[in-house]
C-alpha positions in Angstrom: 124.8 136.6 98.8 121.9 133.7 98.8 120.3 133.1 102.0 121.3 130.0 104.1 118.1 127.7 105.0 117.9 125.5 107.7 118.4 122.3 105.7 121.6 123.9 104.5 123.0 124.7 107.7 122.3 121.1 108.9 124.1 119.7 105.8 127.0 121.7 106.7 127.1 121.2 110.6 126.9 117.3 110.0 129.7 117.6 107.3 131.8 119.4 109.9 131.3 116.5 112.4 132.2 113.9 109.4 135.2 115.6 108.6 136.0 115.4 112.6 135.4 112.3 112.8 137.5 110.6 109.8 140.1 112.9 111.0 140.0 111.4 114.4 139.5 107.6 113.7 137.8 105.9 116.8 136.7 108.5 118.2 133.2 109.6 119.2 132.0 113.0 117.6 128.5 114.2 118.4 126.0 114.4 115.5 123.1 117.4 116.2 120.5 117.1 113.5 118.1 119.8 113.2 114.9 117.8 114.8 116.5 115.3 117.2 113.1 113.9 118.1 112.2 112.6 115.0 112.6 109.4 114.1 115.9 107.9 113.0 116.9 111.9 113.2 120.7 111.3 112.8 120.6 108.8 110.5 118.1 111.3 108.3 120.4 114.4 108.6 123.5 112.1 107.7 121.7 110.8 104.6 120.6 114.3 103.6 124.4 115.1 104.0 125.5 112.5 101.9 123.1 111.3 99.2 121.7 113.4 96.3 121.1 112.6 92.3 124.4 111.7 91.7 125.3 108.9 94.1 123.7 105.0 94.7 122.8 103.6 98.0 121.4 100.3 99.5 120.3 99.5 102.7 120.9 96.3 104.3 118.5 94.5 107.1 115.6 92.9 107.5 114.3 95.1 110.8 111.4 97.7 110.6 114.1 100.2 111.0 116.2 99.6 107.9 112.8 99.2 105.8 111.7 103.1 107.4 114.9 104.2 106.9 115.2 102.6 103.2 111.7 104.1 102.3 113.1 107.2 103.6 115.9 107.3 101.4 114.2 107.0 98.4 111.4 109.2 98.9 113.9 112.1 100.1 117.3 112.3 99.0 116.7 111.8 95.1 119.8 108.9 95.1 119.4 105.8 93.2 119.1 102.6 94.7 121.6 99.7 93.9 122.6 96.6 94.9 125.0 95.9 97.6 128.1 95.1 95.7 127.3 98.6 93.3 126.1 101.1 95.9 128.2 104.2 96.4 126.6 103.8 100.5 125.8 100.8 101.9 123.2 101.7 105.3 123.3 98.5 107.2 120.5 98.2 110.3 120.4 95.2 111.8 122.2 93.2 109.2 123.9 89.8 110.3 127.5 88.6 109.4 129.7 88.7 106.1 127.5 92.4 105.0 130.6 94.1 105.5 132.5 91.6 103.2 130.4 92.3 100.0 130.5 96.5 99.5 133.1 97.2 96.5 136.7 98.1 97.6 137.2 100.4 94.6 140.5 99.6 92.3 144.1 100.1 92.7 143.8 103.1 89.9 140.8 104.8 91.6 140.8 103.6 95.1 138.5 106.3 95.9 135.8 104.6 94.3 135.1 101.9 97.5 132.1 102.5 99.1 131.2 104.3 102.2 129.5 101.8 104.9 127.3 103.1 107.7 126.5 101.2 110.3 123.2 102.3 112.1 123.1 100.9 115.7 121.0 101.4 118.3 121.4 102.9 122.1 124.6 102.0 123.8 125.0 100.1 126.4 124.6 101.7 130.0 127.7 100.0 131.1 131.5 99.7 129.3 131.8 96.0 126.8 135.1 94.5 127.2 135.0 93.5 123.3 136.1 97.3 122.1 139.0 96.7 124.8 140.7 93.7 122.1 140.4 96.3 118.8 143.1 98.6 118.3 143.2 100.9 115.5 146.2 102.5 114.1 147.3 104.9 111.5 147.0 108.6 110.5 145.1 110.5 112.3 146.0 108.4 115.6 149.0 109.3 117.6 149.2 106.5 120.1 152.0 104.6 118.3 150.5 101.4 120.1 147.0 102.3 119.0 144.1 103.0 120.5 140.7 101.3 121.3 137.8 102.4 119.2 135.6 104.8 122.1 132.4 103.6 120.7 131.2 100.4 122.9 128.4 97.6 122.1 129.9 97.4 118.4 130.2 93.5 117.9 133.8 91.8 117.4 132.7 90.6 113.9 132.2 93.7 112.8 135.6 94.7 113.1 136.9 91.3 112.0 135.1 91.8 108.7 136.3 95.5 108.6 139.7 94.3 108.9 139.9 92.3 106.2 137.9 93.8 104.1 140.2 96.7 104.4 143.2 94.5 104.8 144.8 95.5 101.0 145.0 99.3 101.3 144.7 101.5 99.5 141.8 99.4 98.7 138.4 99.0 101.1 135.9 101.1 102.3 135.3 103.4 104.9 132.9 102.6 107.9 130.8 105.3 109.8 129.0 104.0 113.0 126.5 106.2 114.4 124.4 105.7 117.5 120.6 107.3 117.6 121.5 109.4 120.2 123.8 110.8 118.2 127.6 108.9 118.8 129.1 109.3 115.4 132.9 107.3 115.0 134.6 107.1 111.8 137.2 104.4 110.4 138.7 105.2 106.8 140.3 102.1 104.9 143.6 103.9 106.0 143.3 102.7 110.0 144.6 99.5 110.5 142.3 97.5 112.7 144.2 94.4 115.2 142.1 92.1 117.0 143.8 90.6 120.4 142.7 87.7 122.4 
């Protein structure tokens, strides 16, 4: 049997919190990457999860963050970059309104092909947001038949307008990943429904 190395057993510890964490839509999972004090750690060991030769990616913002984490990308994961309307992943860092409109949705024969959206933000707020308390998601994975609030605070309300409609024609959309530095992961497939109150 090959030996396991360290990278590896990152890869699969991070896939077993993304697999929690789409099972369990709006819900907080922790992310432990392998060298938490290095910089953009969880967003690193997520990317090294997710992107190899075969897949696209494109990251979206203007900030010093998403240009690191951009270089990053390219330098180690060995994915091709792409546009925003063709990338297999979009990253978006510190990208303004109507991003989360523009990723592809896939088609109604291979719905799978939508893209996978992953919002980097940064620390949460050290006291509770009231905007989280207006979202409720529903659908599998959620057994509240009134649905729930997403756990993860600070995220803005335009986020999850645009998610919403975006994802409004299932089984077309995408499916959004929103992970903190600290490491906060929360997952929403195209299957949760997202309502906005007032």
């Amino acid at each position: 049997m090959p030996a396991i190395t360290p990278p590896e057993w990152e890869s699969q510890r991070i896939f077993r919190a993304l697999l929690a964490a789409f099972s369990r839509p709006g819900r907080i999972v922790r992310l432990e990457p392998g060298d938490p004090a290095a910089p953009f750690a969880c967003a690193r060991a997520l990317a090294r999860c997710l992107l190899d030769e075969t897949v696209s990616y494109c990251v979206a913002g203007e900030s010093p963050e998403a240009r690191s984490l951009g270089e990053f990308l390219g330098r180690e994961t060995r994915a091709r970059p792409a546009g925003v309307e063709e990338a297999d992943f979009l990253w978006i860092w510190g990208a303004g309104r109507g991003v989360l409109s523009r990723p592809r949705r896939g088609t109604a024969e291979e719905p799978q092909q939508g893209a996978t959206v992953v919002c980097c933000l940064g620390p949460g707020p050290t006291s509770p947001t009231p905007e989280r308390l207006r979202v409720r998601l529903s659908g599998p994975g959620i057994g509240a038949a009134s649905g729930i609030a997403p756990e993860m605070d600070g995220i803005p309300l335009f986020v999850f307008e645009e998610l919403a409609a975006v994802n409004a024609e299932f089984p077309l959309g995408v499916e959004a990943v929103f992970l903190r530095p600290e490491g906060g992961l929360m997952a929403i497939p195209r299957s949760t429904r997202i309502r906005i109150g007032g």
